[in-house]
Backbone as CSV, one residue per row, in Angstrom:
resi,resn,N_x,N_y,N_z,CA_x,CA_y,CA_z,C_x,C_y,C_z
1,UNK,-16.134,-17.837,5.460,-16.582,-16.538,5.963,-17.414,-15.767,4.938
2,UNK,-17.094,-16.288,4.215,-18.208,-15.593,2.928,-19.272,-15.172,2.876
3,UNK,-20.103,-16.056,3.818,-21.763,-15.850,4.369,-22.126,-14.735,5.220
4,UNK,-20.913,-14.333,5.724,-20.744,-13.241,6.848,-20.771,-12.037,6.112
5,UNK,-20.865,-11.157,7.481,-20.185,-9.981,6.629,-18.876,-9.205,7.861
6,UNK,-17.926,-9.129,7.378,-16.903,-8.517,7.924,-17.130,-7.306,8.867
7,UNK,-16.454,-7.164,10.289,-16.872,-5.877,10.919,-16.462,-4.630,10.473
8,UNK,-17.180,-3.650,10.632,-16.951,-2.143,10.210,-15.348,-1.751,10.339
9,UNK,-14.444,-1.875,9.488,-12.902,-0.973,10.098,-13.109,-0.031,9.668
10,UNK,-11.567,0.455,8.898,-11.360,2.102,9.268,-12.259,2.228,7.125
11,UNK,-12.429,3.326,7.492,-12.604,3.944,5.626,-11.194,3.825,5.085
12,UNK,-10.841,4.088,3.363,-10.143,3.773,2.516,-8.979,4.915,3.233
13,UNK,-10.076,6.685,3.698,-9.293,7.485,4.156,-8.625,7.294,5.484
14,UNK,-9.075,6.630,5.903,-7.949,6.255,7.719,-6.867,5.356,7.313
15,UNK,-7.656,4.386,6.332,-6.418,3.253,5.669,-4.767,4.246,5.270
16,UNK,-5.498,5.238,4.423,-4.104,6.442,3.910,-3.620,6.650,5.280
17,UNK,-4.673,7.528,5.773,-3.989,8.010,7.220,-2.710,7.307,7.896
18,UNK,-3.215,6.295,8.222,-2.429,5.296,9.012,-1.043,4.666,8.321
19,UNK,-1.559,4.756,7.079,-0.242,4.415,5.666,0.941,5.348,5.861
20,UNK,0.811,6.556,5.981,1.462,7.925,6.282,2.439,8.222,7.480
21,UNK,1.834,6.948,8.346,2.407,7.324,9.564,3.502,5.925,9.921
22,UNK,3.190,5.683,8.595,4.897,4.189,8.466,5.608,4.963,7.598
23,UNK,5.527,6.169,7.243,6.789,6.691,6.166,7.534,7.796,7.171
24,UNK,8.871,7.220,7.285,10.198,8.439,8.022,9.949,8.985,7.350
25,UNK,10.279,10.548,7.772,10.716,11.959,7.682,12.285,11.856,6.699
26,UNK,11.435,12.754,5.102,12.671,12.408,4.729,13.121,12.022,3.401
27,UNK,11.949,10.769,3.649,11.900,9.738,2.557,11.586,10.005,1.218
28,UNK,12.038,8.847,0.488,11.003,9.382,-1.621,10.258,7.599,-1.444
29,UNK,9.221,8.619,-1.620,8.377,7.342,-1.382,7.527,7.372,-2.791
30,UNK,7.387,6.087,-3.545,6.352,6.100,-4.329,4.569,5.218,-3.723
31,UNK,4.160,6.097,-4.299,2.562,5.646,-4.323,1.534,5.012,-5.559
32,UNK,1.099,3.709,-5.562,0.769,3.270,-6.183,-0.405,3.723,-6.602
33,UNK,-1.736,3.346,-7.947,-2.875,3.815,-8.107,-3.886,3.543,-7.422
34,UNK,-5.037,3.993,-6.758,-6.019,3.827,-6.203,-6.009,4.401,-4.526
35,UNK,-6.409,3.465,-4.088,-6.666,3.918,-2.483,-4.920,4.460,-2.180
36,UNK,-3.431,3.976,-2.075,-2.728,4.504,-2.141,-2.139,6.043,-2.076
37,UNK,-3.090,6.396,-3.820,-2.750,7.816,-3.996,-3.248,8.800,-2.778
38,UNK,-4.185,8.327,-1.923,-4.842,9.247,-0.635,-3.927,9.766,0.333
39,UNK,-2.545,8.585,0.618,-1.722,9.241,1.436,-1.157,10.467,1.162
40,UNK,-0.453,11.007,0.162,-0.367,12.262,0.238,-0.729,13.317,0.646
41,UNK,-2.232,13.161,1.049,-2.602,14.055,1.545,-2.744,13.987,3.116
42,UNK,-1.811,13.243,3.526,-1.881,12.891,5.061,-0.575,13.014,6.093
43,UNK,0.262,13.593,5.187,2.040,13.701,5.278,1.726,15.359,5.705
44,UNK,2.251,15.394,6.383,3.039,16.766,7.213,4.628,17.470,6.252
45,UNK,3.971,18.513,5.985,5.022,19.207,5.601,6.714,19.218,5.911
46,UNK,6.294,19.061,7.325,7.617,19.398,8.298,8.426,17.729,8.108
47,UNK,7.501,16.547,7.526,7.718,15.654,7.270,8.911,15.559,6.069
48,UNK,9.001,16.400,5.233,9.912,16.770,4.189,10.207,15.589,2.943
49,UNK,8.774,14.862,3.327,8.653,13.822,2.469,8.305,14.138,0.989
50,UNK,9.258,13.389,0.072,9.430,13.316,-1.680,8.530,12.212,-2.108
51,UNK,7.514,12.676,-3.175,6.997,11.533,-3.705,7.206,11.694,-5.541
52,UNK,7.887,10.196,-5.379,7.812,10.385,-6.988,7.330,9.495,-7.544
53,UNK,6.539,9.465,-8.910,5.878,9.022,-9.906,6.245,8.543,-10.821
54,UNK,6.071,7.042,-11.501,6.596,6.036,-12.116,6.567,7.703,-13.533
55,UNK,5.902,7.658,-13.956,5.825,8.744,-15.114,6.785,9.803,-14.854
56,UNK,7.574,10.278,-13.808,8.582,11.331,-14.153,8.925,12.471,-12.892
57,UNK,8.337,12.337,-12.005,7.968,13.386,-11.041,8.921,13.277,-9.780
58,UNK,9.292,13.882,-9.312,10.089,13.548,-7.960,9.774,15.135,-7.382
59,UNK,9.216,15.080,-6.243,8.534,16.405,-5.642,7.234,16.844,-5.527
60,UNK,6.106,15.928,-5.565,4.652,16.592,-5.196,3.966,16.156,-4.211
61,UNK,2.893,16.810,-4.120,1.934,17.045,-2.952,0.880,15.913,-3.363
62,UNK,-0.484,16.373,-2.815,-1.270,15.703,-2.825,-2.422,16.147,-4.172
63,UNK,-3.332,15.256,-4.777,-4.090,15.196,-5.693,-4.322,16.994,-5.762
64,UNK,-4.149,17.551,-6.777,-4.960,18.610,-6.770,-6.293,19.572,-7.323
65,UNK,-6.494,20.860,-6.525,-8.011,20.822,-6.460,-8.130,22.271,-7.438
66,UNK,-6.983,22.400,-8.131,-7.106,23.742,-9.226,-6.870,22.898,-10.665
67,UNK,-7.101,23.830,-11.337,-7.727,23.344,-12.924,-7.004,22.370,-13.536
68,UNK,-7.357,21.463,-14.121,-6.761,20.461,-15.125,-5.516,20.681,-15.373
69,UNK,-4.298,19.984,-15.259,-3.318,20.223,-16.037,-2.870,18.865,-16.321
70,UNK,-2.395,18.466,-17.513,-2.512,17.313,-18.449,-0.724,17.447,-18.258
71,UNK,0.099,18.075,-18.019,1.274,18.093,-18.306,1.889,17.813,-16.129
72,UNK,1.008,17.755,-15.410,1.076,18.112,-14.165,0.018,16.667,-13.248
73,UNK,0.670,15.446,-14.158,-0.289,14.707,-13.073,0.587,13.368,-12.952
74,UNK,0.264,12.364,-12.055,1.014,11.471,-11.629,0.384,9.709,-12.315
75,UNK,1.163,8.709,-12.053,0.862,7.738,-12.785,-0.242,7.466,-13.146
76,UNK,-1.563,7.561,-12.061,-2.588,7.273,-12.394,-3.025,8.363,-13.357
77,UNK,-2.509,9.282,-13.912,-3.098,9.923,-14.769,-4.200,11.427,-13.710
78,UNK,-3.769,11.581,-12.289,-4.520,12.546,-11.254,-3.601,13.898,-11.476
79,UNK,-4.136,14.470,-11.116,-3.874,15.749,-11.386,-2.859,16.411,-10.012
80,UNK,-1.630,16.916,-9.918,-1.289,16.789,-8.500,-0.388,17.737,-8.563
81,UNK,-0.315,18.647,-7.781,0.486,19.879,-6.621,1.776,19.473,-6.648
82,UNK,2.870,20.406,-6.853,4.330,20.063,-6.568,4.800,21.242,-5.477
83,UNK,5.963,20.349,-5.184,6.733,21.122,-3.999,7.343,22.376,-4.618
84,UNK,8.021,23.391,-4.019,9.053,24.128,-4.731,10.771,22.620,-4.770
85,UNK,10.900,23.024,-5.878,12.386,22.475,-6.373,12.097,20.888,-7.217
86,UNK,10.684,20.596,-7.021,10.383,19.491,-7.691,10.947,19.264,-9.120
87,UNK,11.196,17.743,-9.523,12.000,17.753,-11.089,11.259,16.634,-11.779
88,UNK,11.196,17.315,-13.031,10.561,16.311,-14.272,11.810,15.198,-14.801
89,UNK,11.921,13.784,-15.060,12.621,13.470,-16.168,12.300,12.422,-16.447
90,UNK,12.488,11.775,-18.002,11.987,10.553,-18.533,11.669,9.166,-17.639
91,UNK,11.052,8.022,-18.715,10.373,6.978,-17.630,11.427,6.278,-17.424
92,UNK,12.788,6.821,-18.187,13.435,5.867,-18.209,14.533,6.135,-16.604
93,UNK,14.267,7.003,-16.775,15.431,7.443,-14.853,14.454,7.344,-14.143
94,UNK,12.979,7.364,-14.036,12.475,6.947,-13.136,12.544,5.834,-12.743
95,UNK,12.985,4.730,-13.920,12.836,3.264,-13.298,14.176,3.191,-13.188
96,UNK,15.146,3.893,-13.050,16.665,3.411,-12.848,16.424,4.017,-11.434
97,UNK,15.793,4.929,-10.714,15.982,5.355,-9.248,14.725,3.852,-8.889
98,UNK,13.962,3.264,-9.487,13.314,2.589,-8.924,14.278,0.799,-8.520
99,UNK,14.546,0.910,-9.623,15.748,-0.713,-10.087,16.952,-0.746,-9.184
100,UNK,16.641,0.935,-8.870,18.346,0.794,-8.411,18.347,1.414,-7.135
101,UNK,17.337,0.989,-6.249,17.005,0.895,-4.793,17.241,2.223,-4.423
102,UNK,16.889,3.294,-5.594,16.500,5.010,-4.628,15.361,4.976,-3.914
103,UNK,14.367,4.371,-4.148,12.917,4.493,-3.200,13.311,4.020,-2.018
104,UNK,12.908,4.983,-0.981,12.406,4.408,0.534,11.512,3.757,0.329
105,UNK,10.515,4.118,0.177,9.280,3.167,0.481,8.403,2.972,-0.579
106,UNK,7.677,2.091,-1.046,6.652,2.144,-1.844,5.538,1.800,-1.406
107,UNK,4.192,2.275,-1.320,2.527,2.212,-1.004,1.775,1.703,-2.016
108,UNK,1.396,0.602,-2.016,1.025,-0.519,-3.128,-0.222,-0.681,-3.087
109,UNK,-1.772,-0.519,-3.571,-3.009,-1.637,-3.227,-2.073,-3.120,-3.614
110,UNK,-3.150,-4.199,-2.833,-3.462,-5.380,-2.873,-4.708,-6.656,-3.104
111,UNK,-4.418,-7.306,-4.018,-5.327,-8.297,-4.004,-5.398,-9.545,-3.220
112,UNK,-4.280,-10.163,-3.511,-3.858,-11.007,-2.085,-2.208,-10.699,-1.704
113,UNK,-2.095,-11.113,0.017,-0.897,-11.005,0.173,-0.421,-12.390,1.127
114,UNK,0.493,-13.527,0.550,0.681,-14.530,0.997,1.066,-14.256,2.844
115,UNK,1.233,-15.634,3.462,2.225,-15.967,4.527,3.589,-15.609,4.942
116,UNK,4.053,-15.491,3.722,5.612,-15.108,3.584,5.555,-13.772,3.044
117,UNK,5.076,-12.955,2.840,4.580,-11.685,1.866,4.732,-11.790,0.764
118,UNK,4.597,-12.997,-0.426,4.348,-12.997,-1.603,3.340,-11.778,-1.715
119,UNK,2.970,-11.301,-3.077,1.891,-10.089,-3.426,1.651,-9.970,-5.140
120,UNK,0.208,-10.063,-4.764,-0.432,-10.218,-6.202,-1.756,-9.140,-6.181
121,UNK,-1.280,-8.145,-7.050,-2.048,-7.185,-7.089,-2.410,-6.380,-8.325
122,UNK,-2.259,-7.559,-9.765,-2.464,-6.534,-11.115,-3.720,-7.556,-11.664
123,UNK,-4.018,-8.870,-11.607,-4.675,-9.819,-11.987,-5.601,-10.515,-11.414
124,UNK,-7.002,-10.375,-11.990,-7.908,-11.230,-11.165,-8.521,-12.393,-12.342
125,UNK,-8.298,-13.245,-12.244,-8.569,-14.586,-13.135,-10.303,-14.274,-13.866
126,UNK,-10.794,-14.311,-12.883,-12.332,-14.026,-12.870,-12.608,-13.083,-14.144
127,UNK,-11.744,-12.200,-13.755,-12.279,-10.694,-14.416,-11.458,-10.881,-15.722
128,UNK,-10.426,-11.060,-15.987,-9.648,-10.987,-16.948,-8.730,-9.661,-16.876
129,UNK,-7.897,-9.101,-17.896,-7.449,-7.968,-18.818,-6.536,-7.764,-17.324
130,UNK,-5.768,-7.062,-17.137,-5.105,-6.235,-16.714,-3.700,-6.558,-16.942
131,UNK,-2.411,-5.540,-16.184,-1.005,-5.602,-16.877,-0.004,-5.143,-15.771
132,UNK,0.890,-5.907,-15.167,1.636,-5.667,-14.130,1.978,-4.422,-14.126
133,UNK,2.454,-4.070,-15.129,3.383,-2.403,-15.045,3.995,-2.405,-14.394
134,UNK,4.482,-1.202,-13.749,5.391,-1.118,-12.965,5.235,-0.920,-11.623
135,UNK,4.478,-2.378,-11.311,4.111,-2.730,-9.270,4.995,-3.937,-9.572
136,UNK,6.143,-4.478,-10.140,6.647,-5.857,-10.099,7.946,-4.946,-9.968
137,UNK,8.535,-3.728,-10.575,9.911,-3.205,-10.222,9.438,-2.349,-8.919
138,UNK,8.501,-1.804,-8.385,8.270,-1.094,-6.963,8.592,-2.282,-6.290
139,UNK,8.115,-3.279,-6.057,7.894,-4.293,-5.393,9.175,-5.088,-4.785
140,UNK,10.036,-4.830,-5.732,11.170,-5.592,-5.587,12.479,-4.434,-5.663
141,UNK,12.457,-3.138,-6.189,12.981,-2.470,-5.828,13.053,-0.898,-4.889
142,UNK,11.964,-0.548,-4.425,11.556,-0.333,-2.876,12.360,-0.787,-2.198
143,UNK,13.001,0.011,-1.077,13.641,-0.655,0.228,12.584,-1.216,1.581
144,UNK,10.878,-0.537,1.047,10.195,-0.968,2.326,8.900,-1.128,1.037
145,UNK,8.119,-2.134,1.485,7.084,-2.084,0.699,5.994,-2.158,1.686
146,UNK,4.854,-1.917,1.245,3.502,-1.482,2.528,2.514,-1.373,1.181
147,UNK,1.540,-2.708,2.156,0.339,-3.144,1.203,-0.639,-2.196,1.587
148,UNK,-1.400,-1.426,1.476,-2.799,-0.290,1.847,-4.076,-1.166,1.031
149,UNK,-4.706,-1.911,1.726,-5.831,-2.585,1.250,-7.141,-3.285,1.866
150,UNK,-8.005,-3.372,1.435,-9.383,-3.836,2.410,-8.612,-5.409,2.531
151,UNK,-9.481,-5.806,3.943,-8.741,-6.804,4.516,-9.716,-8.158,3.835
152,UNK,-10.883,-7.599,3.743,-11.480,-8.966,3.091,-11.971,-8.434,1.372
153,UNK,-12.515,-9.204,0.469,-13.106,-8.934,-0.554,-14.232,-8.752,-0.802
154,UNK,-14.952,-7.983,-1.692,-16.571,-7.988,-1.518,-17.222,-8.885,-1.053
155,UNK,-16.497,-10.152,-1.720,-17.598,-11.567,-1.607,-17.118,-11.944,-0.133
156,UNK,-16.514,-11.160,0.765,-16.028,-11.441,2.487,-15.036,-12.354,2.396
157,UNK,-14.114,-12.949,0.824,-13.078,-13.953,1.069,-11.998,-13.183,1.404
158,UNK,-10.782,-13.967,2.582,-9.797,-13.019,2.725,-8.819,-12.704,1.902
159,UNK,-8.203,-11.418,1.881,-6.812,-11.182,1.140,-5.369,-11.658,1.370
160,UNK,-5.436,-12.019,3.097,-4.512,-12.496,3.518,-4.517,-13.702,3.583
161,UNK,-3.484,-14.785,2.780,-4.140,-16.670,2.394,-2.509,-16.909,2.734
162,UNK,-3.376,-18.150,2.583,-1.755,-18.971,2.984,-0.969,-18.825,2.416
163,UNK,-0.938,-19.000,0.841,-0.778,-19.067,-0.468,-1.850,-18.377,-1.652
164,UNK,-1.053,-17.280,-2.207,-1.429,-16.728,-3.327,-2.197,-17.571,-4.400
165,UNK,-3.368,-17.199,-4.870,-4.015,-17.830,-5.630,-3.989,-16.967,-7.160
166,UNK,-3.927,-16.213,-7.253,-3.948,-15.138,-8.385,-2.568,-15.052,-8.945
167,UNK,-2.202,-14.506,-10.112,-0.730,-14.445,-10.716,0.370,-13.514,-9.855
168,UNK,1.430,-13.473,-9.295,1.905,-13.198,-8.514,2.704,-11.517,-8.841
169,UNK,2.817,-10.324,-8.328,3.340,-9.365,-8.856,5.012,-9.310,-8.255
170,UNK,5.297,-9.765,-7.448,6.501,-10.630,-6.488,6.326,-11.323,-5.998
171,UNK,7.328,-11.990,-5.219,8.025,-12.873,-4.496,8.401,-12.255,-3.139
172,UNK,8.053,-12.842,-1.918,8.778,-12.164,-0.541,9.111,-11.130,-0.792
173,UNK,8.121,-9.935,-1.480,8.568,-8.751,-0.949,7.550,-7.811,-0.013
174,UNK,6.669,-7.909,0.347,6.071,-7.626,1.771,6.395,-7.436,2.711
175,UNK,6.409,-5.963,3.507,7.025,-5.984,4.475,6.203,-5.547,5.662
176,UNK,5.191,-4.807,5.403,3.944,-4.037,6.569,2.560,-4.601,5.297
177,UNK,1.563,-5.438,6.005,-0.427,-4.997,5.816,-0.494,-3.661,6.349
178,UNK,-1.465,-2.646,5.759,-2.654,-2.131,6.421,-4.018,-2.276,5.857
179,UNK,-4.984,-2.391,6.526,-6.131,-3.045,6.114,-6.910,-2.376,6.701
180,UNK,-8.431,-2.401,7.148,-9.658,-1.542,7.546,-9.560,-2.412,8.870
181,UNK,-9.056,-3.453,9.173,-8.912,-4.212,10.679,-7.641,-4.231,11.171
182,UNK,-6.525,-3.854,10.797,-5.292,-4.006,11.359,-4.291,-3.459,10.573
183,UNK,-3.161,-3.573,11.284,-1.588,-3.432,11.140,-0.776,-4.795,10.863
184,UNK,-0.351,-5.106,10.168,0.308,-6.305,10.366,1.587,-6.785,9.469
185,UNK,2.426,-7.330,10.533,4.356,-7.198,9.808,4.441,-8.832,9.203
186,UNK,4.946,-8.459,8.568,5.861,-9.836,7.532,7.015,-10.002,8.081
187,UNK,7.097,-11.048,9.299,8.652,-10.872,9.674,9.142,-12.284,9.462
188,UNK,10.261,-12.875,9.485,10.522,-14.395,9.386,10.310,-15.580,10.190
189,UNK,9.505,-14.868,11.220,8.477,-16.085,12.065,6.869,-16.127,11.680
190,UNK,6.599,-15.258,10.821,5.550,-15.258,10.158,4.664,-13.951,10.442
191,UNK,3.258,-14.137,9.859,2.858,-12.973,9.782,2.237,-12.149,11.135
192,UNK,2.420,-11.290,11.794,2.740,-10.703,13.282,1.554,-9.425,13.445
193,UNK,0.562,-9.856,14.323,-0.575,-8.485,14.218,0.024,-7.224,14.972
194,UNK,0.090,-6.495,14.758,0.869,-4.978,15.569,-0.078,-4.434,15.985
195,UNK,-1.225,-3.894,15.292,-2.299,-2.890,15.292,-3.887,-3.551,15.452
196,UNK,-4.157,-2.990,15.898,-6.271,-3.166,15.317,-6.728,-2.245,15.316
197,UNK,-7.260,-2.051,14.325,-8.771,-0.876,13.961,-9.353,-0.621,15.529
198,UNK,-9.776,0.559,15.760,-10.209,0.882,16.741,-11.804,0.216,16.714
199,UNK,-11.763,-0.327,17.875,-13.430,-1.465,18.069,-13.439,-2.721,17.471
200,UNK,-12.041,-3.346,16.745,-11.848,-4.727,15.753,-10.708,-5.364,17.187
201,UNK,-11.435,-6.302,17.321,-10.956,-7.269,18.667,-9.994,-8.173,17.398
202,UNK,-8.905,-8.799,18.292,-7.770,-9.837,17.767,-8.404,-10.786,17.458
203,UNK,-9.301,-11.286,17.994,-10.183,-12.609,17.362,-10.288,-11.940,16.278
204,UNK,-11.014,-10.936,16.007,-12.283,-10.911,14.911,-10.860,-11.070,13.591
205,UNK,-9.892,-9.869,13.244,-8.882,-10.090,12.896,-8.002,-11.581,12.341
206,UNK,-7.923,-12.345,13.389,-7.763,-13.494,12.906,-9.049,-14.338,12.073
207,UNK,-10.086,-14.177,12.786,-11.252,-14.455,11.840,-11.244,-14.467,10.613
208,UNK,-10.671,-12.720,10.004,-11.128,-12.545,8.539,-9.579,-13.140,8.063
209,UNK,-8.526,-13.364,8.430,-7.625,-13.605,7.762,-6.954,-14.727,7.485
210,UNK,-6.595,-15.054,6.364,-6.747,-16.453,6.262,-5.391,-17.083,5.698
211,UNK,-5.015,-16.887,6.699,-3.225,-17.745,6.955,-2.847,-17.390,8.843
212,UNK,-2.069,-18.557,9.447,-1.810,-17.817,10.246,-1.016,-16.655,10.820
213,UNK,-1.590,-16.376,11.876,-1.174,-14.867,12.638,-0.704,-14.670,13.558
214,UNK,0.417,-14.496,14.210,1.308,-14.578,15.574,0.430,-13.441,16.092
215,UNK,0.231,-13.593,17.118,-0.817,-12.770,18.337,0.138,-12.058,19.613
216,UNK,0.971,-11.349,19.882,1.284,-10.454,20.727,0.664,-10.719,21.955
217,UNK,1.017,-10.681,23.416,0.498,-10.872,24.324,-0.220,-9.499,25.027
218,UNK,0.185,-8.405,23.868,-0.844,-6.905,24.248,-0.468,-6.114,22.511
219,UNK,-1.960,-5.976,22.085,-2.038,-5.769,20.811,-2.958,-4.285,21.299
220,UNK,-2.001,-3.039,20.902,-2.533,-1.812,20.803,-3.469,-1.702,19.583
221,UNK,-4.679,-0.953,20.264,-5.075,0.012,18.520,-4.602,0.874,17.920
222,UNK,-5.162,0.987,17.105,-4.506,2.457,16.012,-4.276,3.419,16.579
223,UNK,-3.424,3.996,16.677,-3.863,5.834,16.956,-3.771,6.625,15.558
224,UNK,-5.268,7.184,15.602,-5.529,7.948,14.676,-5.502,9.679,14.843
């Protein structure tokens, strides 16, 4: 498929959107760096949703749009809004609520995501340099994990393979794709399309993805 070029799905921002609307009312959800960090700003108040930050944070909002504060930002180093009652404390209780299955959910980018939901998302061979951190304890200690990622790669190869080709950040821990073409569950009959991008037909979907895909006998679109 390489020669191709993939059909138009949703932007990085519908990708959040739609990310937002797999997290219960409720939850402490962490958010990983990049396209990820967008959901926050897509959660409903009344949602009463907690997000906390490998760096220390349990209680904020979304990226924020008032002045620099260096003492007030989240893993990626963004600058970000807290709730009232929000709490600071070391990296080291952050990774004991992470190790020790306090997260509802975690919102991960992806590079590839196997058949079985293997997930490899800190290392690209090609490129060199990078460092798992802490997407190998989200990954495995998360009670729900949810990949937020373009469904194919620049060069149009897919993300979704039979088998992981890149260094692995877990093992079977995948539990929801979202992608710019679909919705799609990791369940133990294999990987299951739920959703399509509004105007992305089930063919095309199976097209870009490259492992197989259990097909539903009525596959809704998104509601955005």
């Amino acid at each position: 498929m390489a020669s191709q070029r993939p059909p138009t799905g949703l932007s990085r921002e519908l990708i959040a959107l739609r990310s937002a609307r797999e997290l219960a009312p409720g939850s402490v959800v962490n958010l990983g760096i990049g396209l990820p960090t967008l959901v926050a700003g897509f959660v409903e108040p009344a949602d009463d949703i907690l997000f906390q930050a490998e760096n220390g944070i349990l209680g904020y909002l979304g990226i924020s749009e008032s002045d620099f504060d260096s003492d007030l930002i989240n893993a990626g180093g963004q600058p970000v809004d807290l709730v009232p009652g929000a709490s600071f404390f070391d990296t080291a209780d952050s990774f004991a609520m992470i190790r020790g299955g306090h997260i509802d959910a975690a919102i991960l980018g992806g590079l590839q995501v196997s058949a079985r939901g293997d997930l490899a998302n800190w290392y690209v061979p090609a490129r060199g340099g990078g460092s798992v951190g802490g997407a190998m304890d989200l990954a495995v200690g998360a009670r729900q994990l949810i990949i937020a990622m373009a469904h194919v790669t620049r060069e149009g190869e897919p993300r979704i393979v039979e088998l992981c080709e890149y260094p692995l950040t877990a093992e079977r821990c995948v539990d929801v794709i979202i992608t710019d073409l679909a919705v799609i569950d990791v369940t133990v009959d294999g990987l299951t399309l739920r959703e399509k991008a509004p105007g992305i037909s089930a063919d095309e979907v199976v097209a870009w993805t490259g492992a197989p895909l259990l097909i539903p006998s009525s596959v809704p679109e998104m509601s955005l």
